[in-house]
Every structure is written in structure tokens, then in C-alpha cells.
C-alpha positions in Angstrom: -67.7 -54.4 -11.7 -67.8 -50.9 -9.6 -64.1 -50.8 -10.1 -64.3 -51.2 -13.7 -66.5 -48.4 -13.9 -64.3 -46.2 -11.7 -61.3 -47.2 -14.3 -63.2 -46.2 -17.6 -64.5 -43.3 -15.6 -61.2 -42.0 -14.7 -59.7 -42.8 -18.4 -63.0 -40.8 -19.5 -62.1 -37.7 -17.5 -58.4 -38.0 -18.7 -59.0 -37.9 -22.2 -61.2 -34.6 -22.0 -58.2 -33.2 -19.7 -55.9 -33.9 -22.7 -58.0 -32.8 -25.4 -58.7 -29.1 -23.5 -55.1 -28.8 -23.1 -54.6 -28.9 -27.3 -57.2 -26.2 -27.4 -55.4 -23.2 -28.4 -55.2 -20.6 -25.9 -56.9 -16.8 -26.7 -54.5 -15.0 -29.4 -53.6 -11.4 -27.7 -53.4 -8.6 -30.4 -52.3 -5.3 -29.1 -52.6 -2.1 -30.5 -53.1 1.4 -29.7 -55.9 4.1 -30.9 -55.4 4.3 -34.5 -57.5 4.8 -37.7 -55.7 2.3 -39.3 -56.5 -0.8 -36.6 -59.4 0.3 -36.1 -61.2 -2.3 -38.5 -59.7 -5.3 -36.0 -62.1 -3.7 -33.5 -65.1 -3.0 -36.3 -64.6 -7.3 -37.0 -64.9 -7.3 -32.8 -68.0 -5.4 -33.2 -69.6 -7.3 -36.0 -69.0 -10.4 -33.9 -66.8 -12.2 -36.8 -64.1 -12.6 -33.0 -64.6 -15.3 -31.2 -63.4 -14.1 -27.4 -62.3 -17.7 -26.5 -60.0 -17.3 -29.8 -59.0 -13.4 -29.8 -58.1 -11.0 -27.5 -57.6 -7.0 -28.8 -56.2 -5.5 -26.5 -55.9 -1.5 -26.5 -52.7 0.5 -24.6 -51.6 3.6 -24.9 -49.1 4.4 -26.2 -46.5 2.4 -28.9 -43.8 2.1 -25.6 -46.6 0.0 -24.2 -47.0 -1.9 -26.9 -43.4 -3.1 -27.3 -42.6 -3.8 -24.0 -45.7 -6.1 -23.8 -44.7 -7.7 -26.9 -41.5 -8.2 -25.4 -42.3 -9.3 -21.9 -44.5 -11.8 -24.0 -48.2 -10.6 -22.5 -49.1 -9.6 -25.9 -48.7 -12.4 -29.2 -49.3 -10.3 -32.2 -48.8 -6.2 -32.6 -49.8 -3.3 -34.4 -46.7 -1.1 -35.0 -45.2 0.8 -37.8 -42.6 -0.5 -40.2 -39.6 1.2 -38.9 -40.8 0.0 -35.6 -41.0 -3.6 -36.3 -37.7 -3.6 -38.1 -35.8 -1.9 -34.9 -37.7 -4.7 -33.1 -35.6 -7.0 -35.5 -32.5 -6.1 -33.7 -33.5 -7.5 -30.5 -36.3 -9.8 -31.7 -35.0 -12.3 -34.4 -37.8 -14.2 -35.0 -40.6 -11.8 -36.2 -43.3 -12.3 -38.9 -44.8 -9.6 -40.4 -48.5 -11.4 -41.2 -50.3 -7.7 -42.4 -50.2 -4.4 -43.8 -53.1 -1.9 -42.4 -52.4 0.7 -43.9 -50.1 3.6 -45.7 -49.8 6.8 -43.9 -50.7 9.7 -46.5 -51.0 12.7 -44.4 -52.0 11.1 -40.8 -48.7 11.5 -39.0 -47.9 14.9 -38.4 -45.4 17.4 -37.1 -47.5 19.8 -34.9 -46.0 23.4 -34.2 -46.9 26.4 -32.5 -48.7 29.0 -34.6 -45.5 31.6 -34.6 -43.5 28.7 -36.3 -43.9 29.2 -40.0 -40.8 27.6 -41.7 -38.9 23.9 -40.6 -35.9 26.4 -40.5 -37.4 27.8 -38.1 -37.4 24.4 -35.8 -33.7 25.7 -34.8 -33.5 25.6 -31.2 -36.7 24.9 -30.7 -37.8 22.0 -28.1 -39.8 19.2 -30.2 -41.4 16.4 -27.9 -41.3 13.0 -29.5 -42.3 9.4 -28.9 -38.3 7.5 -29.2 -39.8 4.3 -29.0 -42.7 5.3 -31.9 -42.7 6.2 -35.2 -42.0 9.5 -34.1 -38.2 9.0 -34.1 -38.2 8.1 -38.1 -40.4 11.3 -38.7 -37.6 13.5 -36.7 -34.6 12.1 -38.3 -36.7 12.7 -41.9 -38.3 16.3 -40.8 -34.4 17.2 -40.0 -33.1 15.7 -43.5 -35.8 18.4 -45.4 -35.1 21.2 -42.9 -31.1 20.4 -43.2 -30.7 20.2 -39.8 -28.6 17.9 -37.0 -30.3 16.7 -34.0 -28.0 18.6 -32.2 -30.1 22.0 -33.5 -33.1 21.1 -31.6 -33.8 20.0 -28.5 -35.7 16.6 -28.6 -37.8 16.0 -25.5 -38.6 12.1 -25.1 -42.6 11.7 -24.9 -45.4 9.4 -25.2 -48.1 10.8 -27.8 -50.6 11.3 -24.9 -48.6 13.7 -23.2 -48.4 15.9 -26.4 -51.6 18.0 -25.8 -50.8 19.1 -22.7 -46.5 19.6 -23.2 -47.9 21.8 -26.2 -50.4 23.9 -23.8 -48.2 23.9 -20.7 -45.3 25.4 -23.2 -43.2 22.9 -22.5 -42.4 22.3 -26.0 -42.9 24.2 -29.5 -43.4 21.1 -31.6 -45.0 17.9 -31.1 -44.4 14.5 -33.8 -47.9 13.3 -33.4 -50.7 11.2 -35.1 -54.8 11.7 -35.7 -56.8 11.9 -33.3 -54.0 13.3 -31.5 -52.7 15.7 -34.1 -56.2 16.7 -35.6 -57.6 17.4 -32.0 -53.8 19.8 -31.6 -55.3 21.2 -35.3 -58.5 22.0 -34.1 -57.6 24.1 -30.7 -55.0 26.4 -33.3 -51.6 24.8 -33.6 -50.3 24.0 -37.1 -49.5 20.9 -39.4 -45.8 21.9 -40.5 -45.2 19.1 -42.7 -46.8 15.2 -42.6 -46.4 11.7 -44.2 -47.4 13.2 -47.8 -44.1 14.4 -47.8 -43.0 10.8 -47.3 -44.4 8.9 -49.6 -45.1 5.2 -49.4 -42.3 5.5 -46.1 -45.0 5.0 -43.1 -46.4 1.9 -43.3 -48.4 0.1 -40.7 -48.1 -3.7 -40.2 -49.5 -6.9 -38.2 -46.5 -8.6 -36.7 -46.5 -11.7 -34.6 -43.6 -14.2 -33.6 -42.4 -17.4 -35.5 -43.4 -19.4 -32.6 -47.1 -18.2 -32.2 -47.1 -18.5 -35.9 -46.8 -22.6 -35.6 -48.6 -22.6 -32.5 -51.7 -20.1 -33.1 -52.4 -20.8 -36.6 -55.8 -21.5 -36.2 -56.4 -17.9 -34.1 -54.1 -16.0 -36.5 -56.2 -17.7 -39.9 -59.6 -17.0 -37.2 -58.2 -12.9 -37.1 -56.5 -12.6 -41.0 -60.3 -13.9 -41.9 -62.7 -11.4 -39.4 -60.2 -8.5 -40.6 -60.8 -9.0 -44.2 -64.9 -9.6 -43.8 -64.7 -6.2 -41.8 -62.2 -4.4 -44.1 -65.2 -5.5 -46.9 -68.3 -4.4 -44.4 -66.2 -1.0 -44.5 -66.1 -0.5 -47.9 -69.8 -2.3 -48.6 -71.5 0.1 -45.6 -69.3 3.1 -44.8 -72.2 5.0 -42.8 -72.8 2.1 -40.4 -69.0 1.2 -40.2 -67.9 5.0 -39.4 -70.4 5.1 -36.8 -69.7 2.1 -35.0 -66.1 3.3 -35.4 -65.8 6.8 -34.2 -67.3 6.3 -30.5 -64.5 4.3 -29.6 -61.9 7.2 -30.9 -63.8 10.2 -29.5 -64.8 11.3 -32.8 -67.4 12.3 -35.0 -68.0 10.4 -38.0 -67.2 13.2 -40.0 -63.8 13.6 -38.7 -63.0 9.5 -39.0 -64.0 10.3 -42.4 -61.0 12.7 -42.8 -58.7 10.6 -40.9 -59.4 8.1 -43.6 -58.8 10.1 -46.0 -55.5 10.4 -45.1 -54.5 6.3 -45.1 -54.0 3.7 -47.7 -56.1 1.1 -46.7 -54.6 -1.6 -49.6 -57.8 -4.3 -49.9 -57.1 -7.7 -50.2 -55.4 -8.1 -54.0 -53.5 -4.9 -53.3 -51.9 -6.5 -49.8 -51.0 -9.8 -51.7 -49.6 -7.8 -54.8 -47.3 -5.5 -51.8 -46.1 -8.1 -50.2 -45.4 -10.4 -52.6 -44.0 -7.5 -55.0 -42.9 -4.5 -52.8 -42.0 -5.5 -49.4 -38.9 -6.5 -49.0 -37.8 -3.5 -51.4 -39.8 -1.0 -49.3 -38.1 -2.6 -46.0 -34.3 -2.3 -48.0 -34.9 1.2 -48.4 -36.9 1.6 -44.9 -33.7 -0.1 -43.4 -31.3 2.1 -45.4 -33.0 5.5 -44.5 -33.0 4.4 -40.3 -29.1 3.4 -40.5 -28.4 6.6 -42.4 -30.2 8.1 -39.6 -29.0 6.4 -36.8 -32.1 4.3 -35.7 -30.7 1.0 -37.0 -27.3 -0.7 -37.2 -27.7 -3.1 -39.7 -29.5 -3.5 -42.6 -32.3 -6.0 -42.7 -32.8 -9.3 -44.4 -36.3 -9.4 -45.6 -37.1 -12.8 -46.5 -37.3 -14.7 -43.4 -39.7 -12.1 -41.7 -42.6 -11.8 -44.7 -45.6 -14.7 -44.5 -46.8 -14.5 -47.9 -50.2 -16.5 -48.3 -50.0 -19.6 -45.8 -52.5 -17.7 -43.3 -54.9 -17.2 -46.0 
């Protein structure tokens, strides 16, 4: 009779040992400081994230993000467009699951004060993040000034070394993004040209992998949902969002305010309408722009990377 009890027992304990291991583990979402992810954080905040089912995870700089991504500590990434379509070329099964937002004035090219003109960039030692969106801004701030690459000097960077290669005088010119840039703004150094001048071209998306997709569902339907209840608490109570915000990107809510200003920030029909509508001609001409300028070899098939509405 003991025995029997010991077998049930044992075939009690078993079963729970199965079931845990179909629990999905934590989804890891990395990103870096950013206006534009900053709302995954806000839906953190708000408690709409479950820990045990997502994991934001905040690095530095983009470099760190990708190699992350790659090395497969990180399952889903904030990056830019041209960033997730180079990814493409060594990553061939990537889903792009979100768009955060449209740069409209946020990424910047950041000069000294005695550089007046982009002529004027000739010669002139410009650090910039290779790995980042940076290196689609240089190849497009060249195009407009009608200069090669070989008539500056490009010094390869991470974005939080561009405060202090601009005051050391290391460099004249820094590619750089708020808080960043605005903080470079704020202590005398000049916005030269930004993403206004680019129209529509610096986008910033969610992107995961095909196989997380089948095997996170859950956690990436669990994130898709908190992000749009925050991206609503945002626009519902702008006072209480900003504040909760701005702490965690050193700034005052009145700055956030501006940074905002200067993003897209599509709400829910919008996204559907883009991606379902606009993306895959905004990633033909994205993908035509980086081969003209060297960033890409081939030109991207669109298709298989969108998710349209199966997370929704």
C-alpha cells in the first residue's frame, strides 16, 4: 500500500516537472536610452509587465545591443531600420513585430560652433557610431554636402563617448541622438542638419527572431499588449507619463517634452495602416539608399520579415 503511494507520489512530482518546463521562459527585450522605447519602460512602470514574462533590458550603446542579439542573451531589440536590415545580411530569420517611432528632428549632426556650412565638414574629423544609425546619417549628411567619405575623417565611436571626444577636441562633429545631442546643444555646440531633412527615412522598430516568434508568442502578445495600454496612458495622462519618464533619462519633463516633439509616435491604426501599407516600400527605398551608399550589398526582400496582425 506504502509503495503505491510512493509510485503515485513520484508520477505526482513528474507531472509538475513537465508542466514547469512548457512554461515559457522570461522574453529579454533590449534596448538603449531612447525617447522613442521609452513607453516599454512606462508599461514596466505601470505594472502592465509581468517580470516572470518580460525582461527590458537597458545597454548602452546600439554595438551592445547587436552583439547581444547576436550572441543570443537578448530575444527581441530596439534598433533602427537601417540597422535591422544590415542585421538581415547576417541574420536571415528576423521579424520586424513594431514600429516606435519616426525620427523628425531627434537624430542630429552636432558640430562645433566655428562650423557653419556642411561644406565646411571638409577635412574635418566626425566621430560616429558604425554599428548605429549613425553610419546611414554620414553616408546621407555627405550626399547633401556633396562630399566622399574620403573628405572627412570618420572616427568610429559609441554615442557615449561623443560628449567628451567633442570637449577633449578630439573630433569637430559628432552623429548623435537626444539626450545625447540636446545635452551637446545645451553646453554650445550646434545642430548642423537632423532627421527633418530626412523625411520618413529614420525609423525605429521592434525586431525579434522567427524562432522566439513560435516559441514566445505568449510573452511577445504579453509585451505588444502592455506597450499599447502604455502608448494610450501616454496620450490619456501626459503630465503623469512625462514624469515617470524623464527620471530614468536624466531629464526634466520639459525637455522629454521636446524630445517628443521631435518623433512620430504612429498609435495603433496608424502602425497597422504602415505596415500593412508602407513598409515594405519604405524598406525598398531604405535598402536602395544603404547599397547606393555602401552599407548594404543586396537589396532586401520585405515579405518574409513583416508580422502583420498575428501578435495582436
Amino acid at each position: 500500500m506504502r509503495l503505491g503511494k510512493q509510485v503515485v507520489f513520484l508520477l505526482v512530482i513528474t507531472s509538475l516537472f513537465a508542466c514547469d518546463w512548457q512554461i515559457e521562459k522570461p522574453l529579454r527585450v533590449g534596448t538603449i536610452p531612447w525617447a522613442g522605447y521609452e513607453i516599454l519602460y512606462l508599461a514596466r512602470d505601470l505594472a502592465y509587465y509581468d517580470d516572470s514574462q518580460i525582461q527590458l533590458k537597458e545597454l548602452t550603446t546600439t554595438t551592445d545591443i547587436l552583439n547581444a542579439f547576436r550572441q543570443g542573451q537578448l530575444d527581441a531589440i530596439a534598433v533602427t531600420l537601417d540597422e535591422a536590415l544590415r542585421l538581415t545580411e547576417s541574420q536571415a530569420d528576423l521579424k520586424f513585430i513594431l514600429i516606435f517611432n519616426i525620427s523628425d528632428g531627434a537624430d542630429k549632426l552636432i558640430v562645433n560652433p566655428d562650423i557653419t556650412s556642411l561644406a565646411e565638414l571638409k577635412g574635418k574629423r566626425i566621430a560616429v557610431e558604425q554599428s548605429g544609425v549613425g553610419a546611414y546619417m554620414l553616408s546621407q549628411v555627405l550626399q547633401i554636402a556633396n562630399l566622399a567619405p574620403s573628405d572627412t575623417i570618420i572616427i568610429p565611436s559609441t554615442v557615449n563617448q561623443h560628449s567628451m571626444m567633442l570637449n577633449s577636441g578630439e573630433v569637430d562633429a559628432v552623429i548623435s541622438f537626444d539626450p545625447i545631442a540636446y545635452q551637446l546643444q545645451k553646453q554650445g555646440y550646434i545642430n548642423l542638419l537632423d532627421s527633418r531633412m530626412l523625411p520618413g527615412q529614420i525609423v525605429d522598430v521592434l525586431i525579434t527572431k522567427d524562432l522566439v516568434l513560435k516559441e514566445q508568442q505568449q510573452n511577445l502578445q504579453h509585451l505588444l499588449h502592455g506597450y499599447w495600454k502604455a502608448r494610450k496612458y501616454l496620450a490619456d495622462n501626459p503630465d503623469d507619463a512625462l514624469s515617470r519618464i524623464a527620471p530614468r533619462l536624466g531629464v526634466s519633463t520639459e525637455e522629454l517634452s521636446l524630445f517628443y516633439q521631435n518623433l512620430i509616435l504612429p498609435e495603433r491604426e496608424q502602425q497597422r495602416t504602415i505596415f500593412n501599407q508602407q513598409l515594405e516600400k519604405i524598406i525598398e527605398q531604405m535598402s536602395a539608399l544603404m547599397i547606393e551608399s555602401g552599407l548594404l550589398k543586396n537589396a532586401i526582400d520585405s515579405q518574409p520579415l513583416l508580422v502583420h496582425d498575428s501578435l495582436e
